[in-house]
C-alpha positions, -999 to +999 in steps of 0.1 A: -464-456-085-431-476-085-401-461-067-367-479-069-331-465-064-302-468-088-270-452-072-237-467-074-213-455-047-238-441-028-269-455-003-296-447-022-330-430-014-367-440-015-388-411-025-423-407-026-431-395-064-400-401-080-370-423-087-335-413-083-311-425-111-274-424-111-260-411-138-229-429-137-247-463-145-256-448-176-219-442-183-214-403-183-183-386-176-183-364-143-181-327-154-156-311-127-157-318-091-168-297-059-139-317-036-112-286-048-112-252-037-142-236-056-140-203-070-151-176-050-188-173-053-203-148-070-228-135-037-193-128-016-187-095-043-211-077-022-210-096+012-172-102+022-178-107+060-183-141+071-203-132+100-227-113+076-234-155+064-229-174+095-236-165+130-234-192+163-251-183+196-235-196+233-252-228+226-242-237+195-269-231+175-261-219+141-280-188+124-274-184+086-283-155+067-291-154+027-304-127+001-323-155-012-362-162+002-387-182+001-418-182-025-429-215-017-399-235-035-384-250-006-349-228-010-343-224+031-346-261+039-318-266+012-296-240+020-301-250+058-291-289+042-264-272+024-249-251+059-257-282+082-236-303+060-203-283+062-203-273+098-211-307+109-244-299+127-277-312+127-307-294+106-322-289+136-297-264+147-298-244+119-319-212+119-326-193+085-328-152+078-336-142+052-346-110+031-339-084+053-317-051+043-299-047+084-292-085+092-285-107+058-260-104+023-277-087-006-275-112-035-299-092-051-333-110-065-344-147-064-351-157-095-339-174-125-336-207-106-302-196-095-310-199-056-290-229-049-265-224-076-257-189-064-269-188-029-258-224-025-225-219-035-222-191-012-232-203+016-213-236+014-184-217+007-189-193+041-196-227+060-169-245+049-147-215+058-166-210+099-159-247+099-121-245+092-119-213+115-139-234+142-121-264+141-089-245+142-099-224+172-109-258+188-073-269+180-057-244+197-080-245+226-075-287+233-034-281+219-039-308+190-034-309+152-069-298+139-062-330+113-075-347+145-104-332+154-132-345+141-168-331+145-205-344+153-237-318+157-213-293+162-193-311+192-153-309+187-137-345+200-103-348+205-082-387+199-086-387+239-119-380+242-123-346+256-145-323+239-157-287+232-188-273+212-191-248+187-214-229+217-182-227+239-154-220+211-172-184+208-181-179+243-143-173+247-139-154+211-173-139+203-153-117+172-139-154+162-162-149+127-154-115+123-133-120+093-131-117+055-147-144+032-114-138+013-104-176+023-117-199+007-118-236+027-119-271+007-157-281+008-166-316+015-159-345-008-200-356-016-195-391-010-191-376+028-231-360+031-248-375+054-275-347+053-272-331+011-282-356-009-314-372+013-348-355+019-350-332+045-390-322+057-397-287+046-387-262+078-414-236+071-445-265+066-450-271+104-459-232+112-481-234+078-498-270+090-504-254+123-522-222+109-497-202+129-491-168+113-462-169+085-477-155+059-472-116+054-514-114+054-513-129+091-491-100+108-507-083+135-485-052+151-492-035+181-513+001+167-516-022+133-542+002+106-552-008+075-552+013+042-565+009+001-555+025-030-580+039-055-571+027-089-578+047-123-601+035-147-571+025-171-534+028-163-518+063-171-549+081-162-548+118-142-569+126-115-589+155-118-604+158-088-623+143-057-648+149-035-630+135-005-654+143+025-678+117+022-649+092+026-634+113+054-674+110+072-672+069+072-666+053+108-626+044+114-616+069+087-576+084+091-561+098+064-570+103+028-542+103+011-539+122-024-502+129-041-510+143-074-526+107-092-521+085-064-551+082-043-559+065-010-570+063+023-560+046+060-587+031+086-587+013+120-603-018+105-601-033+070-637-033+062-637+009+070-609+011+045-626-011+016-657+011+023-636+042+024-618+033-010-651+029-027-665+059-016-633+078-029-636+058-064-671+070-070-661+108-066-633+105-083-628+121-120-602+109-143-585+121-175-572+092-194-544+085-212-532+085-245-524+050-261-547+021-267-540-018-258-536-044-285-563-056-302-568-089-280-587-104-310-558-102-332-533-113-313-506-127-322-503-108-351-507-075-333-469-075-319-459-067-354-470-032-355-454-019-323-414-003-324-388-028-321-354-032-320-339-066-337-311-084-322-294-117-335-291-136-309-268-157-334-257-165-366-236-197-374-227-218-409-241-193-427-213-191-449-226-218-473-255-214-491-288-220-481-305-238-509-292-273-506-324-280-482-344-313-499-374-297-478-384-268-462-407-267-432-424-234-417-449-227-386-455-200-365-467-201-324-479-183-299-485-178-263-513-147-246-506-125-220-506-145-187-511-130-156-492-147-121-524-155-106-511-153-071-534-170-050-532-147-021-532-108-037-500-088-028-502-071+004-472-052+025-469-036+059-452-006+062-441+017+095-425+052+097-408+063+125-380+094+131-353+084+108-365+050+092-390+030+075-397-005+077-417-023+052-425-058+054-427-075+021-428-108+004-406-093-027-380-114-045-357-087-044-353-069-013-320-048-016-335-032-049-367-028-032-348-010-007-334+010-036-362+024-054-386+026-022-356+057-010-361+071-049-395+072-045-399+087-008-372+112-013-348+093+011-313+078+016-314+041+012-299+039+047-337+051+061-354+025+045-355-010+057-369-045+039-385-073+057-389-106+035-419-118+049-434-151+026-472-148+014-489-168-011-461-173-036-451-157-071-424-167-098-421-135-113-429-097-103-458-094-097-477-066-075-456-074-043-429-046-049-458-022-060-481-031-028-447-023-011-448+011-021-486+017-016-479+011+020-450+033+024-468+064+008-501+052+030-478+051+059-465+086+059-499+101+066-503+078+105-463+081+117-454+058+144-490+033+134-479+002+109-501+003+078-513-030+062-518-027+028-537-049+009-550-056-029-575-072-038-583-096-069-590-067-091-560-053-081-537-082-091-551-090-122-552-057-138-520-037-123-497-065-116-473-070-145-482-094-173-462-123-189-459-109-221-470-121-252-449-144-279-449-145-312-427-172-326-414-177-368-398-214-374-383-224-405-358-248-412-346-264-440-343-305-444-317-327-458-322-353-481-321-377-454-340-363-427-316-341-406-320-306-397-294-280-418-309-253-416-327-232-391-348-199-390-361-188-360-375-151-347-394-138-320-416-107-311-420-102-274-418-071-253-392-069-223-395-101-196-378-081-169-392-045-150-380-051-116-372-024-091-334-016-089-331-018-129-313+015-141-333+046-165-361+043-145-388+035-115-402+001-114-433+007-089-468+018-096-476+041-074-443+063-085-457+070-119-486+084-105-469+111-079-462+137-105-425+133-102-419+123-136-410+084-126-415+062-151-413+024-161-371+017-169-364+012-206-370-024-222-330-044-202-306-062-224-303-098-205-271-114-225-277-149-235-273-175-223-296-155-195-315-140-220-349-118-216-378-126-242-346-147-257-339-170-232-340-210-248-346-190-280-314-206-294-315-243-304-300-271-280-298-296-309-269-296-335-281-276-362-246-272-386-265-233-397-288-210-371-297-177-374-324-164-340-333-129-342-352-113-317-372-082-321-373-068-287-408-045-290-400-008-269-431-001-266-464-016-253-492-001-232-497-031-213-474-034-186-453-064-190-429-081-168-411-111-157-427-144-150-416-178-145-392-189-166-391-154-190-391-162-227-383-198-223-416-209-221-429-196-254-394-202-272-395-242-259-435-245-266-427-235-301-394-253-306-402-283-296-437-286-312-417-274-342-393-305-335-425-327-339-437-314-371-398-316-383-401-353-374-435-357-391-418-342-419-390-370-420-410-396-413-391-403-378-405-407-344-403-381-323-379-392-297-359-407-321-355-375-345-346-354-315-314-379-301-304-380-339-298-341-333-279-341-295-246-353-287-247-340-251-245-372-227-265-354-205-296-346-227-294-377-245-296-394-207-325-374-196-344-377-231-340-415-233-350-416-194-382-398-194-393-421-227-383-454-209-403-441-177-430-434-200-433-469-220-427-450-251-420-470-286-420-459-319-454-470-328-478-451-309-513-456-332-535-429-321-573-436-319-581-401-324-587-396-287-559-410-271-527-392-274-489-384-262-464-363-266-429-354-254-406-321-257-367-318-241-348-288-232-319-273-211-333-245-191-315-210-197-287-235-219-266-235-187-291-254-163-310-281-157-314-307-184-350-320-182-377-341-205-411-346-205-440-366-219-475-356-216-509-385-220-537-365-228-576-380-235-593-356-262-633-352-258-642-347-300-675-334-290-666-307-262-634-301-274-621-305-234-579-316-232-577-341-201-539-348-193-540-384-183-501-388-171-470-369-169-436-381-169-405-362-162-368-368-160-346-340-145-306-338-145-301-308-118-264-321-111-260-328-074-293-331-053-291-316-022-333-322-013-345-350-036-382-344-024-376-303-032-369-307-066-391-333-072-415-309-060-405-281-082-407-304-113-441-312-102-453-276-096-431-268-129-453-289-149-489-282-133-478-247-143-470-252-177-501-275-183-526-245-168-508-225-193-509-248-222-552-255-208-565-223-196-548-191-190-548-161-207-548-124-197-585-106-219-583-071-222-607-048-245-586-015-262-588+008-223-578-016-199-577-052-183-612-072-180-600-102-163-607-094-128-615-131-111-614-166-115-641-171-140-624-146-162-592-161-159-598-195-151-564-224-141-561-259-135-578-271-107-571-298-079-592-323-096-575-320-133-540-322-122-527-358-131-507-383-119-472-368-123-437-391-122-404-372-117-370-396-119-339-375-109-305-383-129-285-376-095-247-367-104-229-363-071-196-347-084-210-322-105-221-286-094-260-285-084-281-267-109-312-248-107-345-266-114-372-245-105-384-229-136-372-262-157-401-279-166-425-254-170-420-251-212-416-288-219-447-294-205-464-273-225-451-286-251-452-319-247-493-312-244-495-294-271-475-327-292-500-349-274-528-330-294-513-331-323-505-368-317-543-373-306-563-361-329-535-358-359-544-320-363-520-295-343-529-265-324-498-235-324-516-211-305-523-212-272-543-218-247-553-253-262-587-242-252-622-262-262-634-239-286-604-241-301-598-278-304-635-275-317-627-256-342-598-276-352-616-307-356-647-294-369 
């Protein structure tokens, strides 16, 4: 794979998959500099002590404590970059907290792809300000101007040469960072980073490479038992009854624990609780509940028939008439239910003691956790303390806040003995929440000379977003089931540009009249809730394969018809980047095997600007997609980890492709039938293809989330590489064999 550097200004940096690109050699303005006094972030509203953000021991060594944690997307090595760079001290000093409710800010979830430009910001801003207040204390201490100091791994140096550290200035003052954020100190000027800006090794890989125990399914605490939950048959089901003492006869046996409809039991060893659980199942008897699940066979067109409520998103030029269009082009798309697929099922630890109770979680959201754990145990918050502990990695809520829970209740019955609580595959797949489903209506209208003037555009989705801590209602499992009267919080309003089922729903090209409505469904009897990336992924799948047919329809290439539509520098930089880097020219004669395809967006509208193009070989006989080659070209603003977001991109668009391939949640009328890997298989090691990321670096501007950035465009940029293929388009996914058998038969 080639790798070169183009950076003016700055030494650049060889990376391993990608290429960094500056984006002043392609001649685009800066957009606002970090050099002045930022505005106060938006994490210090809740967290205005500086010591609740930056702590430093007697030898210097720098502690740093975010809300935000760590699912696998490298956040902690960048914020680490991000604190090491404004106190003036190595990585290697820098120790990260993070997730827990006694000893860290609450900024509230990670998600969104907001880490760095929320928790970033933060804790720049509180380093920049325990530099100052260093520095100055240092000043006093050696009687010079602090304009004289400067500062090496945390080592003050006079002009004459004598010294202090950061260790010693609070030896003397240990209360020196017990201030107010209030302050705010001028952040480094980025052509100063000597740490932001190059790749840093991952800080939580050497304790993973070494098989020591990070992962929440590792801990082992003194007096550690190990408990299950009994599941109903479908969800909303009552228990009857159960006939409890052949469970309570098996070997290791605790507690069986019943609260109305939540059922379980606690066991010395693992194997003694999966035994005990099964035993408990097979005497249960359930009532179910009312309310049947969509008819999976006629999805999409099942959405239509459940309450809604519509919402334009916007209207704009619709003043003039619409009937001046020389062509009118419709389609409609769709994505399935999706499930997170966690690799390692959710699983939580849980102790109670007098007066508090400690769970140990690997939750996005700890401080809300904490919030709704207290609702559902019947106690103050204050009791109730949250451990962010990583496991196996989820982009969305998944089962991790419910397994939280579980543990607590399973808890209560052994005080003083931790509980591990663990799902299993079964578990995640059918309780966890589900992506939801998408239903997308394009139409737009066509001018005489090929340009967009008109555009339709509607979508039927339930609510993206059922996290604990969101107001009208409970957000766990186990709390519907304790006879309390919890239930599942109504459908949230997310404002655009955030949007819920919305989000990317409105157009990032310059259409001069728009009109998006969405028609938020209030009702489903599936559980539904947020995953990667929200509603952008269907809304981007379906406008940008829309974009291709528009361009089939005016005759115009693809890349070509989509810069004839921005004028934002920016996109135009990353469009025309990922093309070059992907050899693309207008002429791209398909030999009805052999195809590409490309899609664009701007994540959220507000983030990172990003492009892809997908190579995909087409087997006519099976009807099997292989992607041959991705390319990808990301604008995040300034890089603080050029390897981290690389990585994200990567992961972004293996993500998007499984979706695109393979994935989709089956269900019969009751309940949830995928319940393994065969039933809901993803991309493998072996299908994954060569991926090239190039990163549009622009030092001066603020950094920008790029998690979740990718993850549409890829799918659609496959689903364009079909079309291109085989010259016959697919708008439902997955882009499964049967179905590309179908279409070509």
């Amino acid at each position: 794979m080639r790798v070169e550097t183009v950076n003016r200004g700055r030494r650049g940096f060889l990376e391993r998959s990608g290429v960094i690109v500056a984006t002043f050699a392609l001649g685009l303005p800066p957009v606002g500099a970090q050099t002045s006094a930022a505005a106060r972030p938006v994490s210090f509203a809740k967290n205005g002590k500086l010591d609740g953000w930056i702590a430093v021991d007697d030898a210097g060594a720098v502690t740093v404590f975010t809300g935000k944690v760590e699912l696998g997307q490298g956040i902690l090595t960048a914020l680490a970059q991000v604190a090491a760079e404004e106190l003036d001290v190595d990585l290697h000093q820098v120790r990260m907290v993070s997730g827990n409710t006694v000893r860290g800010p609450d900024e509230g979830y990670t998600f969104g792809s907001q880490s760095v430009e929320q928790g970033g910001s933060a804790v720049r801003a509180a380093s920049a300000f325990a530099r100052a207040t260093l520095i100055a204390a240092a000043a006093k201490r050696l009687d010079v101007d602090p304009a004289a100091l400067t500062v090496e791994s945390g080592v003050v140096r006079a002009p004459d040469g004598r010294r202090t550290g950061y260790g010693e200035i609070v030896r003397d003052d240990p209360k020196l960072l017990e201030r107010d954020v209030s302050h705010l100190a001028r952040p480094k000027a980025p052509d100063s980073y000597r740490i932001v800006g190059k790749s840093a090794p991952r800080i939580d890989l050497p304790d993973m490479v070494m098989a020591r125990a990070v992962f929440l399914q590792d801990i082992r605490l003194p007096g550690m038992v190990f408990g299950r939950v009994v599941r109903p048959p479908s969800a909303g089901a009552e228990l009857q009854s159960i006939g409890e003492a052949g469970a309570r006869a098996l070997p290791g046996v605790l507690a069986v624990v019943r609260l109305s409809s939540f059922l379980g039991v606690v066991a010395e060893r693992e194997e003694q609780a999966i035994s005990a659980a099964g035993a408990l199942s097979k005497a249960a008897r359930w009532k179910p509940a009312d309310g049947r699940l969509p008819d999976e066979a006629r999805l999409p067109q099942e959405l239509e028939r459940f309450a809604r409520e519509d919402i334009v998103v916007k209207e704009a030029g619709l003043a003039r008439a619409r009937d001046d269009a020389a062509r009118w082009v419709e389609a409609t798309y769709s994505r399935p239910y999706l499930s997170h697929a966690s690799l390692g099922p959710s699983c939580a630890v849980a102790k109670v003691e007098p007066g508090r109770v400690t769970v140990w979680s690997h939750t996005q959201g700890p401080f809300p956790l904490r919030g709704d754990l207290a609702t559902a145990l019947g106690l103050p918050p204050d009791y109730v303390q949250v451990i962010h502990v990583q496991a196996a990695g989820c982009y969305g809520h998944n089962g991790a806040d419910d397994a939280a829970l579980d543990a607590a209740l399973l808890a209560m019955a052994v005080p003083g003995r931790p509980v591990m609580l663990q799902w299993s595959r079964r578990d995640e797949f059918a309780w966890s929440p589900a992506g939801p489903a998408m239903l997308m209506r394009a139409k737009a209208g066509l001018s005489a000379d090929g340009k967009v003037i008109d555009w339709d555009y509607g979508l039927w989705s339930n609510s993206h977003a059922s996290r604990p801590g969101q107001p009208g209602g409970l957000n766990l499992l186990g709390a519907w089931y304790l006879g309390k009267g919890h239930h599942i919080s109504p459908p949230l309003k997310i404002p655009q540009p955030f949007g819920n089922g919305d989000r990317n729903a409105v157009p990032l090209y310059d259409f001069p009249r728009q009109r998006i409505v969405n028609h938020l469904l209030t009702e489903m009897p599936l559980r539904t809730g947020s995953l990667r990336t929200l509603g952008s992924h269907g809304n981007v799948f379906a406008i940008e394969c829309f974009m291709d047919e528009l361009a089939q329809a005016a005759g115009s290439d693809p890349v070509a018809f989509r810069l004839a539509h921005l004028t934002d520098l920016r996109a135009r930089a990353v469009l025309q980047t990922a093309a070059e880097a992907a050899g693309w020219t207008r002429s791209y004669p398909s030999d009805g095997r052999r195809g590409r395809g490309v899609a664009y967006t701007r994540y959220k509208n507000i983030s990172t600007y990003v492009a892809v193009v997908v190579e995909v070989e087409v087997d006519r006989v099976s009807g099997k997609i292989q992607v041959t080659r991705a390319v990808a070209a990301a604008d995040a603003g300034l890089v603080i980890n050029p390897d981290g977001i690389i990585s994200q991109c990567e992961g972004g668009i293996v993500q998007g492709l499984s979706w695109a391939l393979k994935e989709q949640l089956r269900f019969d009328r009751q309940a949830i039938t995928s319940a393994d890997w065969a039933s809901y298989p993803i991309m493998t090691f072996d299908e994954v293809p060569p991926i090239e990321v190039r990163l549009l670096n622009r030092p001066n501007d603020p950094s920008l989330g790029a998690g979740e950035a990718t993850v549409g465009p890829a799918s659609a940029a496959l689903a364009n590489a079909l079309a291109n293929a085989t010259g016959k388009r697919l708008r439902h996914l997955p882009l499964t064999p049967d179905r590309v058998r179908a279409l070509l038969a």
